[in-house]
Biotite code that builds the C-alpha atoms (Angstrom):
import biotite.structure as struc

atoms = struc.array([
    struc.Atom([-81.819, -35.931, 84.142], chain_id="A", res_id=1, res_name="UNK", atom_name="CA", element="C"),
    struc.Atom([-79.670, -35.578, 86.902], chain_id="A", res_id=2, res_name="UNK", atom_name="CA", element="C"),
    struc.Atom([-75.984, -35.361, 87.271], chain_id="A", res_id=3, res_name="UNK", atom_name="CA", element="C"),
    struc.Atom([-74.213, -38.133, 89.108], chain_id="A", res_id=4, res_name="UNK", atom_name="CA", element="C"),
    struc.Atom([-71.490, -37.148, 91.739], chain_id="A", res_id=5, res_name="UNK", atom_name="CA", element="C"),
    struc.Atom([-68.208, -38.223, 91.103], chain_id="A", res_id=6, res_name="UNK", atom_name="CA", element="C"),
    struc.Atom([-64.639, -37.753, 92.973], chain_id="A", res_id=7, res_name="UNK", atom_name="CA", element="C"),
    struc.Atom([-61.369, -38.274, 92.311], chain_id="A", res_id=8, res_name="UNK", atom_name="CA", element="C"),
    struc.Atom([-58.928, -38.959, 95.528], chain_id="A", res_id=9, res_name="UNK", atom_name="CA", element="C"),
    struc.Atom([-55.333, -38.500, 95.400], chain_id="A", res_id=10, res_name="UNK", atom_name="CA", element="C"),
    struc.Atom([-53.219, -38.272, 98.784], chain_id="A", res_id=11, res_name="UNK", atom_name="CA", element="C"),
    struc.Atom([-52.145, -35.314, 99.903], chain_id="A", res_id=12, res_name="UNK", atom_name="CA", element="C"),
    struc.Atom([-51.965, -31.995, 99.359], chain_id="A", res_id=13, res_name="UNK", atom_name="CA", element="C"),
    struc.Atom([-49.968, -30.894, 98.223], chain_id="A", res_id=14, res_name="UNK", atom_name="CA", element="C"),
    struc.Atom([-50.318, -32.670, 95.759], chain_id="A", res_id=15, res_name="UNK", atom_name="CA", element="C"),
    struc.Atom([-46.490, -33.398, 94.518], chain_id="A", res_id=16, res_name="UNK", atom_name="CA", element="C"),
    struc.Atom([-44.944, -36.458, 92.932], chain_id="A", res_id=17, res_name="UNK", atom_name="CA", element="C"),
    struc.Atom([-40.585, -36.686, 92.261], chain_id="A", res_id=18, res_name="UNK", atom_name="CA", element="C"),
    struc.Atom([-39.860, -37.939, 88.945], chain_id="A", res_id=19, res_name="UNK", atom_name="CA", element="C"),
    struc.Atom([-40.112, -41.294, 88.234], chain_id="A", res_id=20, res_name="UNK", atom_name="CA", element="C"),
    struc.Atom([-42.380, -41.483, 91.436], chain_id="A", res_id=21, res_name="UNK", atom_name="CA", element="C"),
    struc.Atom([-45.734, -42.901, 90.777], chain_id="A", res_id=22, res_name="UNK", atom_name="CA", element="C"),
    struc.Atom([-49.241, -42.346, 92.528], chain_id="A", res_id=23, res_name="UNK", atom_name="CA", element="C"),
    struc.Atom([-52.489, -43.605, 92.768], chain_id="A", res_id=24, res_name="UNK", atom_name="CA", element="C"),
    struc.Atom([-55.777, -41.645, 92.305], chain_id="A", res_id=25, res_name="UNK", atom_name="CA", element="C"),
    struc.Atom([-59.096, -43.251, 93.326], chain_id="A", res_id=26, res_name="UNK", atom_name="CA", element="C"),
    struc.Atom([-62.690, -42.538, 91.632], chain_id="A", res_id=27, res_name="UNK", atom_name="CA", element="C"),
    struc.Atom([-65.374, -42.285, 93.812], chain_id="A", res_id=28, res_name="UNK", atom_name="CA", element="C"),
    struc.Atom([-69.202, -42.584, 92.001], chain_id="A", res_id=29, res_name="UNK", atom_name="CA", element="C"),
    struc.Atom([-72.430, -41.701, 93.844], chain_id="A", res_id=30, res_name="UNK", atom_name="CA", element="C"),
    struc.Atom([-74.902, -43.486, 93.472], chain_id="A", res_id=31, res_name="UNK", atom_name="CA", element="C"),
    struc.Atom([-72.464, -46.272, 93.227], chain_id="A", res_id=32, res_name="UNK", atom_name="CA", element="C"),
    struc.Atom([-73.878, -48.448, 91.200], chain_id="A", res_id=33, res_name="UNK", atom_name="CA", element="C"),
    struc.Atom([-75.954, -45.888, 88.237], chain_id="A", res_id=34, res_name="UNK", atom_name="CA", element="C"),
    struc.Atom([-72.863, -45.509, 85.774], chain_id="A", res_id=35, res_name="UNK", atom_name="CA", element="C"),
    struc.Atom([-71.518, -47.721, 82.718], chain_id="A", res_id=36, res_name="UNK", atom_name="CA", element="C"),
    struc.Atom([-68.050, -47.371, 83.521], chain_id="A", res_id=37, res_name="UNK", atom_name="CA", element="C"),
    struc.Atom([-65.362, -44.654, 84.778], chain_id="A", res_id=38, res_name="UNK", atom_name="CA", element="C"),
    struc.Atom([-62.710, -44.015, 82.169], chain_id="A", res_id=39, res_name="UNK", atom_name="CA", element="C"),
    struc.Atom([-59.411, -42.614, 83.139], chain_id="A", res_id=40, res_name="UNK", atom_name="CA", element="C"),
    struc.Atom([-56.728, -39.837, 80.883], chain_id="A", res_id=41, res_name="UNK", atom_name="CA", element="C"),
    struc.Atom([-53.514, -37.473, 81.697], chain_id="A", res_id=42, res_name="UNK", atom_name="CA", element="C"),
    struc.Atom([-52.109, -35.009, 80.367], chain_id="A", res_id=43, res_name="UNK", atom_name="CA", element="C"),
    struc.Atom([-48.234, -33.225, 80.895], chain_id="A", res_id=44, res_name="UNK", atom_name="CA", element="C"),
    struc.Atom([-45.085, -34.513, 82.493], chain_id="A", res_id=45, res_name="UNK", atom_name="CA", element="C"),
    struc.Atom([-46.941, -38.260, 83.389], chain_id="A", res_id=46, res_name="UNK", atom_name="CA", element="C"),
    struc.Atom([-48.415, -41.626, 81.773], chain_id="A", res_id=47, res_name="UNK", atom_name="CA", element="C"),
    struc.Atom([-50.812, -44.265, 82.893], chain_id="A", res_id=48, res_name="UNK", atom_name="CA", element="C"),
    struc.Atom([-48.747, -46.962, 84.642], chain_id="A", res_id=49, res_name="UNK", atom_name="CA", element="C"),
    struc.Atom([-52.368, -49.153, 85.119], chain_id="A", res_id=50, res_name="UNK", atom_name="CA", element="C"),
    struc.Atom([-55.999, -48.914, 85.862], chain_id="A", res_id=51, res_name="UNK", atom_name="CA", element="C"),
    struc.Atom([-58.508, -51.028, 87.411], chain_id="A", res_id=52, res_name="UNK", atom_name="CA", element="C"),
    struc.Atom([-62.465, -50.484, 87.547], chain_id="A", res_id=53, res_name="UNK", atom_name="CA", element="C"),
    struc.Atom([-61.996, -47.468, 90.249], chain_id="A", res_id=54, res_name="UNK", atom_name="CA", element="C"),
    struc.Atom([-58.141, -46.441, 90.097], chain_id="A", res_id=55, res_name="UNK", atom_name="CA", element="C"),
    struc.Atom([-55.859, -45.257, 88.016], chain_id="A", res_id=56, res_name="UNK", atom_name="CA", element="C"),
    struc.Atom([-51.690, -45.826, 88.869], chain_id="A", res_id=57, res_name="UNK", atom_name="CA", element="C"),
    struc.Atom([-49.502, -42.727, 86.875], chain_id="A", res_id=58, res_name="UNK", atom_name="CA", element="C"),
    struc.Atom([-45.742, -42.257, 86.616], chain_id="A", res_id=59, res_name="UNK", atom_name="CA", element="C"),
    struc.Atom([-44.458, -39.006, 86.197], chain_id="A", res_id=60, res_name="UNK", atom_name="CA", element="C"),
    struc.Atom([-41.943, -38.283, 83.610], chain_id="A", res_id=61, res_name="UNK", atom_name="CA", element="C"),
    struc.Atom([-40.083, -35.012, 84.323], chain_id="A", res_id=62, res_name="UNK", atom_name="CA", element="C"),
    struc.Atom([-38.957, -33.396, 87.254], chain_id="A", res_id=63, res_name="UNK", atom_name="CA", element="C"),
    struc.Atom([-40.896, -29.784, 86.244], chain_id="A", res_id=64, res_name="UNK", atom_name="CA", element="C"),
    struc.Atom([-44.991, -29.233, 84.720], chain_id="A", res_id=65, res_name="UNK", atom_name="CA", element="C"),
    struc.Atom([-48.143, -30.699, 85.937], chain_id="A", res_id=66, res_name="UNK", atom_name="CA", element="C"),
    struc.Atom([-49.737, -34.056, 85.328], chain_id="A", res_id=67, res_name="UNK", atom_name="CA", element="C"),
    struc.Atom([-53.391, -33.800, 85.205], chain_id="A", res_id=68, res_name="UNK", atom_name="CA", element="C"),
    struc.Atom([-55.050, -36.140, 85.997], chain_id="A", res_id=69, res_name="UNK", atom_name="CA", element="C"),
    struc.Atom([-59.207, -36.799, 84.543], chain_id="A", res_id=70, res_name="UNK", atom_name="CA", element="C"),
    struc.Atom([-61.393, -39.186, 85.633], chain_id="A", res_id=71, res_name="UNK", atom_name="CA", element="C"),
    struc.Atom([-64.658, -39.446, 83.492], chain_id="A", res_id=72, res_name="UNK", atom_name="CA", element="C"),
    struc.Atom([-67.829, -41.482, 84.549], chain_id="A", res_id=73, res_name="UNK", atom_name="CA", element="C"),
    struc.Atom([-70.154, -42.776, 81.558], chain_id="A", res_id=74, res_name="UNK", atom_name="CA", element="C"),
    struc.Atom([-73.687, -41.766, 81.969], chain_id="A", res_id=75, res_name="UNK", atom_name="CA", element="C"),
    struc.Atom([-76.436, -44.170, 83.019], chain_id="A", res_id=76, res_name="UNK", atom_name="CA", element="C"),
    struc.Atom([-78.633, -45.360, 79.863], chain_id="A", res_id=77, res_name="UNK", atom_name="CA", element="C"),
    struc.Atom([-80.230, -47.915, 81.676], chain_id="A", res_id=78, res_name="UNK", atom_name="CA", element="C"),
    struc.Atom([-82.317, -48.175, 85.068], chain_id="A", res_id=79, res_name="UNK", atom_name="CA", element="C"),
    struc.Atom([-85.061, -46.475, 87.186], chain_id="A", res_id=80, res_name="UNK", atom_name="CA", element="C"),
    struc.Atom([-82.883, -43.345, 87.137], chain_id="A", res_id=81, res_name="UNK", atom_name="CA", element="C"),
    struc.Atom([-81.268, -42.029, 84.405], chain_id="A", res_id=82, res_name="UNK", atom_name="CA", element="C"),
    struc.Atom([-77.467, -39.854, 84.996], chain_id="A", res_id=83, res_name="UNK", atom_name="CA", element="C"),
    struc.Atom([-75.801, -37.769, 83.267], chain_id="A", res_id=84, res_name="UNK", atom_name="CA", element="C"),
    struc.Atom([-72.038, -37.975, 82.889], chain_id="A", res_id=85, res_name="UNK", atom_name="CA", element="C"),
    struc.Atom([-69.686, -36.714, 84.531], chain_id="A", res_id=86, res_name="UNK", atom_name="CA", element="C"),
    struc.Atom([-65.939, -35.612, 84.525], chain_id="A", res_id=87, res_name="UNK", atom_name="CA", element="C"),
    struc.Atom([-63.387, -33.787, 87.458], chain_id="A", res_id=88, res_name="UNK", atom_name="CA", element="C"),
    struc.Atom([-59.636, -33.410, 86.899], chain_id="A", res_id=89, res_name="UNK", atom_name="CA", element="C"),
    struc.Atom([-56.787, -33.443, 89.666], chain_id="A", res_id=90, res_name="UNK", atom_name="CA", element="C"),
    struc.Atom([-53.035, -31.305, 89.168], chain_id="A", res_id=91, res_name="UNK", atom_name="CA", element="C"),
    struc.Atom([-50.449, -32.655, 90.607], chain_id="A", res_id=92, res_name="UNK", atom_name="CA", element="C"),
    struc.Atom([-46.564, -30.902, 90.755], chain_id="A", res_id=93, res_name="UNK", atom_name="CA", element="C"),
    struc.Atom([-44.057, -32.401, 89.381], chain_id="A", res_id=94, res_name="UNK", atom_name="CA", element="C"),
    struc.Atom([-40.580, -32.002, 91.960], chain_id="A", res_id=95, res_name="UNK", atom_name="CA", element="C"),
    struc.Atom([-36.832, -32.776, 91.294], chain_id="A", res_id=96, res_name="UNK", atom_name="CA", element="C"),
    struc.Atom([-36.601, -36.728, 92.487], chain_id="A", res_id=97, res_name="UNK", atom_name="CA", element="C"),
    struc.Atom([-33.949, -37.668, 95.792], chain_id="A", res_id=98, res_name="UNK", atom_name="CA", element="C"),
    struc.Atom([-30.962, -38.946, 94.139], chain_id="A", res_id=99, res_name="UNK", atom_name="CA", element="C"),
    struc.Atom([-29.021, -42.669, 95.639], chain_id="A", res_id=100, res_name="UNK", atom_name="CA", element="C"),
    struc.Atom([-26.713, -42.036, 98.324], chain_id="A", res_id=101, res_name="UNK", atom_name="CA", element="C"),
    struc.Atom([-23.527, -40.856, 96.928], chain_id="A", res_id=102, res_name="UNK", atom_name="CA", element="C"),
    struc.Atom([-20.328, -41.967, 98.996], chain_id="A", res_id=103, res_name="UNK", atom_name="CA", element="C"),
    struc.Atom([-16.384, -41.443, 98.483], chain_id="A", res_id=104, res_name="UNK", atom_name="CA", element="C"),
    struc.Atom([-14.723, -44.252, 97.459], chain_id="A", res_id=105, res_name="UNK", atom_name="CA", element="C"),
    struc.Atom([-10.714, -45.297, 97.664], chain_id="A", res_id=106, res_name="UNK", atom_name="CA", element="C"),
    struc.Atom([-9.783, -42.942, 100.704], chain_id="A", res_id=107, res_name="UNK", atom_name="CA", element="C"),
    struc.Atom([-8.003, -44.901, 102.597], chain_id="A", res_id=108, res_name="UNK", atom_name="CA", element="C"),
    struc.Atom([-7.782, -45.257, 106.631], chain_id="A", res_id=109, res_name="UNK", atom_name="CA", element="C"),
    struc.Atom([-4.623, -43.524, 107.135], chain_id="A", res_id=110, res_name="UNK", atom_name="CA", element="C"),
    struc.Atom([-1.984, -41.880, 105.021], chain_id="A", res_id=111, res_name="UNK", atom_name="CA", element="C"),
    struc.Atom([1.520, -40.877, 105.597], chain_id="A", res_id=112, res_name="UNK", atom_name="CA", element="C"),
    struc.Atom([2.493, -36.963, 105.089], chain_id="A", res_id=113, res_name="UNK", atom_name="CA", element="C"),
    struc.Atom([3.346, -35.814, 101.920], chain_id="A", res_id=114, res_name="UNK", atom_name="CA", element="C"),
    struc.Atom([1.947, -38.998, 100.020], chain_id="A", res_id=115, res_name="UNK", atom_name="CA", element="C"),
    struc.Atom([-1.218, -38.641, 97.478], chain_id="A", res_id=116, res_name="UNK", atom_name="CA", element="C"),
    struc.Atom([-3.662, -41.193, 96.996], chain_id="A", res_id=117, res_name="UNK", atom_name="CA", element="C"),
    struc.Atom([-7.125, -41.549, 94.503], chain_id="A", res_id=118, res_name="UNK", atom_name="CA", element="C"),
    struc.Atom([-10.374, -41.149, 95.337], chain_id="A", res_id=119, res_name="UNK", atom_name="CA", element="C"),
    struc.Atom([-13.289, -42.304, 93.648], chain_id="A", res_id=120, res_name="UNK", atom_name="CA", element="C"),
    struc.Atom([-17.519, -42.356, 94.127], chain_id="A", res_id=121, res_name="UNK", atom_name="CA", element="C"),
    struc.Atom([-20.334, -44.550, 93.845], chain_id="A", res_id=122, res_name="UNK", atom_name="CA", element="C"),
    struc.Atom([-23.879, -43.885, 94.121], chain_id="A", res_id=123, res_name="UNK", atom_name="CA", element="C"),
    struc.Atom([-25.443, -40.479, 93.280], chain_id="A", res_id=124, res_name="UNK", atom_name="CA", element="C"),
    struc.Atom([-28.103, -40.520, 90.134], chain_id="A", res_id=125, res_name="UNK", atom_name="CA", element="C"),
    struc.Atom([-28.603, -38.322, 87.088], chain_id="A", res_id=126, res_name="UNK", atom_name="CA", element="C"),
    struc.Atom([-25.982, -36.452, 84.922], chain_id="A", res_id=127, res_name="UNK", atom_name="CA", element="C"),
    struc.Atom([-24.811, -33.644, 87.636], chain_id="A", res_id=128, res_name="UNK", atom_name="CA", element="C"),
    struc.Atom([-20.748, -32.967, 88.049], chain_id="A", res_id=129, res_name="UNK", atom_name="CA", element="C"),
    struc.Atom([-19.422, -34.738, 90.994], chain_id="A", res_id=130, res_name="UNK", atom_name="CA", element="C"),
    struc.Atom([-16.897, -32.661, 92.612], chain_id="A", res_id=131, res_name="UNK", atom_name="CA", element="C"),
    struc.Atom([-14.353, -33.616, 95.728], chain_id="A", res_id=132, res_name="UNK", atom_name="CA", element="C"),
    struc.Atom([-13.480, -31.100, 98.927], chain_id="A", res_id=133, res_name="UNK", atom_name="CA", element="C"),
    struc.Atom([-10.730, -32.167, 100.744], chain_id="A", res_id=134, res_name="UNK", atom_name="CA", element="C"),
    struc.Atom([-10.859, -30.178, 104.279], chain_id="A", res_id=135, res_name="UNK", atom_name="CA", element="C"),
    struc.Atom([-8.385, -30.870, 107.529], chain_id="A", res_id=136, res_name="UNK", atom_name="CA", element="C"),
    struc.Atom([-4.739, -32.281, 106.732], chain_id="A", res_id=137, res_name="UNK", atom_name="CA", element="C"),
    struc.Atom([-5.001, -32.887, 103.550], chain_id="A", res_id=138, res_name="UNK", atom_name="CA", element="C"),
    struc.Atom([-5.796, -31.075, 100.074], chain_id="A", res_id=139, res_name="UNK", atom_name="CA", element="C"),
    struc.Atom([-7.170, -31.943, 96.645], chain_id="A", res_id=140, res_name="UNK", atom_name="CA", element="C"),
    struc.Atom([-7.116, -30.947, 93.376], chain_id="A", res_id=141, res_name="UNK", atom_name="CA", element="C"),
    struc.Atom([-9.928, -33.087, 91.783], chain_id="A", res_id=142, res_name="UNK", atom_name="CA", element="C"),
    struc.Atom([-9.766, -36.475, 92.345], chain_id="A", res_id=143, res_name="UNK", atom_name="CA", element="C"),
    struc.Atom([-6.317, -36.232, 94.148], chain_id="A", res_id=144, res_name="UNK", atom_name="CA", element="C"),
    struc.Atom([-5.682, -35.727, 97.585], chain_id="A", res_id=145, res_name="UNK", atom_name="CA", element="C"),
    struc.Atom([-2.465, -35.079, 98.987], chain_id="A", res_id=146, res_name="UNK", atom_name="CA", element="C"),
    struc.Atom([-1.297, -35.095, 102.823], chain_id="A", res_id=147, res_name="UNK", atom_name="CA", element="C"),
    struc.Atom([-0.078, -31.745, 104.424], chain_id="A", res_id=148, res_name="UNK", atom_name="CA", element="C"),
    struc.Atom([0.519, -33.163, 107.550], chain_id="A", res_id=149, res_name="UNK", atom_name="CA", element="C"),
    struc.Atom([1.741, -36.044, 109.404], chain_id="A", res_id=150, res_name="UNK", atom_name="CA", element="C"),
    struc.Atom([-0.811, -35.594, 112.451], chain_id="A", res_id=151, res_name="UNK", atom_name="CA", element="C"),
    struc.Atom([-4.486, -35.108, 112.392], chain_id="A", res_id=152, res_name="UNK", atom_name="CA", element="C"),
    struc.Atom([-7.483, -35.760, 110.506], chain_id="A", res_id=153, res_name="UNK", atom_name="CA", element="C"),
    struc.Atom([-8.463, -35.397, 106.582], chain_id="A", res_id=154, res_name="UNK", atom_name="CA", element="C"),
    struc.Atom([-11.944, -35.131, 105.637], chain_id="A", res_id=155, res_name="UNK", atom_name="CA", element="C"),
    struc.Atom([-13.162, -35.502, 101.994], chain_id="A", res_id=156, res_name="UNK", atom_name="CA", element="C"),
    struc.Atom([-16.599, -35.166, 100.675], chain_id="A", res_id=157, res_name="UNK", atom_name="CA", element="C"),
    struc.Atom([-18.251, -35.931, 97.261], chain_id="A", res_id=158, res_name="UNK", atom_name="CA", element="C"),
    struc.Atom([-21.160, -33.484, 95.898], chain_id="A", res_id=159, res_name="UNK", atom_name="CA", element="C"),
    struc.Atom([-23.158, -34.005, 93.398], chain_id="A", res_id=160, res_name="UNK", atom_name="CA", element="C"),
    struc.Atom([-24.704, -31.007, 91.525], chain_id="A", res_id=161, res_name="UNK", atom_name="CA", element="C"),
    struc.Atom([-28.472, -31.541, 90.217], chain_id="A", res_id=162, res_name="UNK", atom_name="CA", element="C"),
    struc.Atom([-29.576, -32.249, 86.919], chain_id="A", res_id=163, res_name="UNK", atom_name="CA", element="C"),
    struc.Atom([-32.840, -31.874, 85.439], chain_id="A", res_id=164, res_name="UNK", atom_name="CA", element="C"),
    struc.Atom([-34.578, -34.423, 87.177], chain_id="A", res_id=165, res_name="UNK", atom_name="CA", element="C"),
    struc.Atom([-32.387, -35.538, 90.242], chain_id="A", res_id=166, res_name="UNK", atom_name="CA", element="C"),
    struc.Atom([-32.223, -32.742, 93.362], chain_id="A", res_id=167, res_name="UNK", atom_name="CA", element="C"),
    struc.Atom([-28.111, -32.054, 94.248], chain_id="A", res_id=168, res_name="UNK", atom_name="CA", element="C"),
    struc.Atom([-26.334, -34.060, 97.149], chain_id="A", res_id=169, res_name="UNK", atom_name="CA", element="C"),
    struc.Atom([-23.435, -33.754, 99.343], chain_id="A", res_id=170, res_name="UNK", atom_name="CA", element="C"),
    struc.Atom([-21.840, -37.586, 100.632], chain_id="A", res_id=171, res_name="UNK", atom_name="CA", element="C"),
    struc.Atom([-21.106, -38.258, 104.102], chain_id="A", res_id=172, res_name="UNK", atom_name="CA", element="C"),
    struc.Atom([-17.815, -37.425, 104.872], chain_id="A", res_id=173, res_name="UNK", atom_name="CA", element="C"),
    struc.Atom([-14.820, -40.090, 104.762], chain_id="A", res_id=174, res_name="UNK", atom_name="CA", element="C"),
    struc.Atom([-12.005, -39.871, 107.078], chain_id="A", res_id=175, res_name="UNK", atom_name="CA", element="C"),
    struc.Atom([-8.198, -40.687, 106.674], chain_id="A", res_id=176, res_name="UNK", atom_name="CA", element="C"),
    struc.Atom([-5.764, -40.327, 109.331], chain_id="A", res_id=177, res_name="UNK", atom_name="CA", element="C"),
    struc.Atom([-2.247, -38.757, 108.955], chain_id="A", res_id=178, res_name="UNK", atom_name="CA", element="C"),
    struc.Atom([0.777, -40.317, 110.033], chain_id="A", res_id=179, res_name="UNK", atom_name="CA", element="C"),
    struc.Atom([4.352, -38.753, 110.319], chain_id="A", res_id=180, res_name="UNK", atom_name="CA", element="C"),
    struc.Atom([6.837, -39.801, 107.383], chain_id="A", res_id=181, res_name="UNK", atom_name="CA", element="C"),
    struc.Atom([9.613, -42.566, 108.240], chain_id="A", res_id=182, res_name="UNK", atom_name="CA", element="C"),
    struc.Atom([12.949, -40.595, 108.400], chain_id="A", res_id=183, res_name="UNK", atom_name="CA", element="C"),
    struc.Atom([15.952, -41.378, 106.355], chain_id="A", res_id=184, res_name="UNK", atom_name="CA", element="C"),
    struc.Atom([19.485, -40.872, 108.135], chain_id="A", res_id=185, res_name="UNK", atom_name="CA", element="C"),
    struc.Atom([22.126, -41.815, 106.452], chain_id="A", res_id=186, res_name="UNK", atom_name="CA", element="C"),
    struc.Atom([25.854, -41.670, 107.479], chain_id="A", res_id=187, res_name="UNK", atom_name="CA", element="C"),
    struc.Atom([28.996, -41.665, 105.411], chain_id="A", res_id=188, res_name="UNK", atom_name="CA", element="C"),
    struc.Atom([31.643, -43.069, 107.093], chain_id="A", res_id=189, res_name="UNK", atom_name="CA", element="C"),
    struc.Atom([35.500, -41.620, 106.662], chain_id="A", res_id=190, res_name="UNK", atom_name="CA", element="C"),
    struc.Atom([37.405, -44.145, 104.586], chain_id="A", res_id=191, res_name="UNK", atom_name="CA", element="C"),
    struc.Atom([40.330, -45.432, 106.097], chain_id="A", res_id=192, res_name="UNK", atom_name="CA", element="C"),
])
């Protein structure tokens, strides 16, 4: 009895999928029509999102591993031609996943020397630290950035560290602008 030819199509290579990222395999059967059925499985860091007659949708579930992917095609009982079954397998990589834009919130457009002021972030994914770097006129200590000058620029950045799953980012960087502090004079008059 002879074996039938069967093929399982995932694009690529490499073949790599971020976590949470899903993919699409496709079984190919030759003869076409000589089978009772293609039956999909996986195995490692992935599970079947859906299936139709010919393709099989999986999600991966971690960031590290494989997913393997099996495809399995029921032999042919019935016929001029008898087939035997057939199975093939595909690996794919599982990768650290791109994180949502991380940006600075609260900076705002200018600041006067000397003054401190709050900043915040939104964005970013996964569990990392989010640290602040305040470069130019201006220094931080976390969260808080002071003004060291009352002319110039102050840059400040957000960055992200990665987690098990989500890769590490750095934010585009916001800019405040320094302006010079309002003087005080004051004058005492003699009394008369």
């Amino acid at each position: 009895t002879p074996t039938i030819k069967l093929a399982l199509t995932i694009a690529g290579p490499p073949y790599s999928e971020p976590y949470n990222g899903t993919f699409t395999g496709t079984a190919t059967v030759t003869p076409s029509g000589d089978h009772n059925g293609i039956s999909f499985s996986v195995s490692g860091v992935c599970a079947i999102n859906g299936t139709t007659s010919t393709t099989v949708t999986v999600q991966m579930t971690a960031s590290s591993g494989t997913c393997t992917v099996t495809t399995t095609v029921a032999a042919s009982t019935s016929g001029t031609t008898k087939y035997n079954s057939a199975t093939t397998s595909v690996t794919v990589t599982a990768s650290l996943a791109t994180p949502a834009t991380l940006t600075v919130t609260g900076a705002p457009e200018s600041a006067v020397y000397n003054t401190t002021f709050t900043v915040g972030y939104s964005g970013g994914s996964g569990t990392g630290a989010v640290a602040f770097n305040a470069t130019g006129v201006c220094s931080n200590v976390g969260a808080l950035v002071t003004m060291t000058s009352g002319t110039g620029t102050c840059s400040i950045t957000a960055t992200q560290t990665a987690d098990a799953n989500y890769a590490g980012q750095t934010s585009a960087p916001v800019t405040v602008q320094a302006t010079n502090a309002t003087a005080t004079i004051t004058v005492t008059c003699p009394s008369a």
